[in-house]
C-alpha angles and dihedrals in degrees: 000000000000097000089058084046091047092043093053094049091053105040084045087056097046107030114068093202094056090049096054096041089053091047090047086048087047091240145139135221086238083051088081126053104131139060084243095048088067095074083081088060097096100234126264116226134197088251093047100053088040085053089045100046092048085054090044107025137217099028105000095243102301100106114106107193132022129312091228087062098065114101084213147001120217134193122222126190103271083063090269117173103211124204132224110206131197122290143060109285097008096172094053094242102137095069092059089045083054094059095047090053099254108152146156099299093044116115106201139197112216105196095183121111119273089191119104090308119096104224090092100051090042094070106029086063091048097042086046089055095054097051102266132136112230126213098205087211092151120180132341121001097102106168091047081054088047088061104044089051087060107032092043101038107244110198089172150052140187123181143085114315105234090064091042089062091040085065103048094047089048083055086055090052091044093059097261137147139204090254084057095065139052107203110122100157145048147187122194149180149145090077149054104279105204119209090226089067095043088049090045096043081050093042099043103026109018101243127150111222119204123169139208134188129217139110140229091267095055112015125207099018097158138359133192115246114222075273090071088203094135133299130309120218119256132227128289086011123120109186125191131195107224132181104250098226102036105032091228118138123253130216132258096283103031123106116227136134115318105236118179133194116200125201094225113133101188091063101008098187093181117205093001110192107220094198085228122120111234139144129214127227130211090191107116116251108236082228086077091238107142132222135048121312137214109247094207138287100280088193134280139326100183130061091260121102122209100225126179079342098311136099121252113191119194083243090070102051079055109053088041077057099069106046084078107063091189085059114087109170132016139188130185119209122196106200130161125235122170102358085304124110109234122205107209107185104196110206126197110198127215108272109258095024130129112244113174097122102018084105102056097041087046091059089041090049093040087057095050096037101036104019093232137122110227156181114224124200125190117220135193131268111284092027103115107020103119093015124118115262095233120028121194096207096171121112113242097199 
């Protein structure tokens, strides 16, 4: 497979990370030709590259060409500084958007966040590729987006699911019908997607649901076909199912960490462990797509929580923690009512303490700091004392 050996060498010659990673593991850039030659790179995890990049700021030696030369910079929970290199459609998106029947025509309301995360622009720049017209709507406001859906004609959405149903619901409230609105398609991510709330949003309001999986780091990993029977791979994307402890690859089948290699030269994160839970199938899709397909994100193998679409980690519970000295101990839940996911942060006072307000400052603090909504319930003495610090209580089912 000359363009992954190609790839290596080059990304071994210009980014100073991959170099060192490959000399500490005693290998060569020739070392490495095949697919199955990647199981020697040693893996790249979310911690690592947040260690790297604070000792070589601003993008821990991964970055291949100038800085000046990015289009954007985007900051991820961790803090991650990621990088938007050159080129229309940089993140792959528009493949995945294809699939799901979004064309030039479309108007689309793009519900993810513009602000220093990098989903909204993600998928501006890939609707706008392929001939849409984006409406940037970004997060909250739901009647206003009630309204645009309605005055302008949206006849599609991208966004988390959970927001999406909170729209249309908002447009029943509001006096709407179906006849009322446009939108007749929809692409989400961030978060699980059930099939009880695609088949609903199909059944009540007559939008088609498609999925895709990928994060800030990678971009489009993997995207559904109109057979909805998992998620085929995208291009430029190599994905390998690896046993979480022991790094060894698993067969087709087997669940394991999803680690992904993109052939990305400007930022070239190779074998990226995602941290997510997933399998490959070699079964062929009825859609004729080849190669071997995702057959979906069966929950986490690392500490972190994807939560509204963002990742929580237990050290930051505990840093935020500490910025209260009448807290002693503090938990966060991630529960599910309604199709949305719910952030609950328990919080066990200092004994003695007045706490007449800790609850309120705790859920403003938690917005800035976190950047979470968040319900905050105060326990008793004892509670939390040999409890976890983040909980995923969702069923995954």
């Amino acid at each position: 497979m000359s363009s992954l050996h190609e790839f290596i060498r080059a990304a071994y010659e210009q980014a100073p990370a991959i170099r060192e990673k490959f000399l500490s593991a005693g290998l060569q850039p020739s070392d490495i030709r095949t697919v199955s030659d990647l199981g020697r790179v040693p893996v790249t995890r979310k911690d690592e590259l947040a260690k790297r990049q604070r000792s070589n700021l601003p993008f821990g030696g991964f970055l291949t060409l100038p800085v000046d030369r990015l289009q954007r910079i985007f900051i991820s929970p961790g803090p991650i500084y990621d990088p938007q290199g050159p080129g229309a459609d940089y993140w792959r998106w528009g493949q995945a958007l294809t699939a799901a029947g979004f064309t030039r025509g479309d108007i689309v309301q793009n519900t993810f966040s513009y602000h220093l995360t990098p989903a909204g622009m993600m998928f501006d720049d890939a609707l706008r590729h392929l001939g849409c017209t984006v409406i940037p709507a970004g997060v909250g406001n739901t009647e206003l987006q009630v309204q645009i859906l309605r005055e302008l004609g949206v006849t599609g959405y991208v966004g988390v699911p959970s927001f999406l149903y909170t729209l249309l619901q908002k447009s029943r409230e509001l006096g709407l019908s179906r006849q009322d609105i446009r939108l007749c398609k929809a692409w989400v991510a961030a978060e699980k997607l059930s099939e009880d709330l695609r088949a609903l949003l199909a059944r009540d309001f007559g939008v088609e649901v498609y999925q895709g999986y990928g994060t800030a780091d990678l971009g489009c990993v993997a995207f559904e076909c109109p057979e909805r029977r998992g998620f085929h791979l995208a291009d430029g994307v190599i994905v390998e199912i690896v046993d979480p402890e022991s790094g060894r690859s698993l067969a087709a089948g087997q669940p394991g960490e999803v680690v992904v290699t993109v052939l990305e030269p400007s930022y070239p994160l190779l074998r990226f462990g995602t941290g997510d839970l997933g399998a490959l199938t070699d079964v062929p899709c009825p859609c004729g797509r080849p190669g071997p397909r995702l057959t979906g994100i069966l929950g986490r193998t690392m500490d972190g929580v994807k939560v509204k679409g963002l990742f929580l980690y237990p050290h930051q519970i505990s840093d935020f923690q500490a910025r209260f000295p009448e807290i002693k101990h503090c938990q966060a839940v991630v529960s599910q009512e309604d199709f949305r996911d719910v952030l609950t942060l328990r919080v066990e006072p200092v004994l003695g303490v007045p706490v007449d307000d800790l609850a309120a400052r705790v859920q403003r603090e938690a917005k800035e700091v976190l950047r979470f909504t968040c319900r905050v319930e105060l326990v008793p003495p004892g509670t939390l004392a040999n409890e976890k610090l983040l909980i995923d209580a969702r069923n995954w089912d």
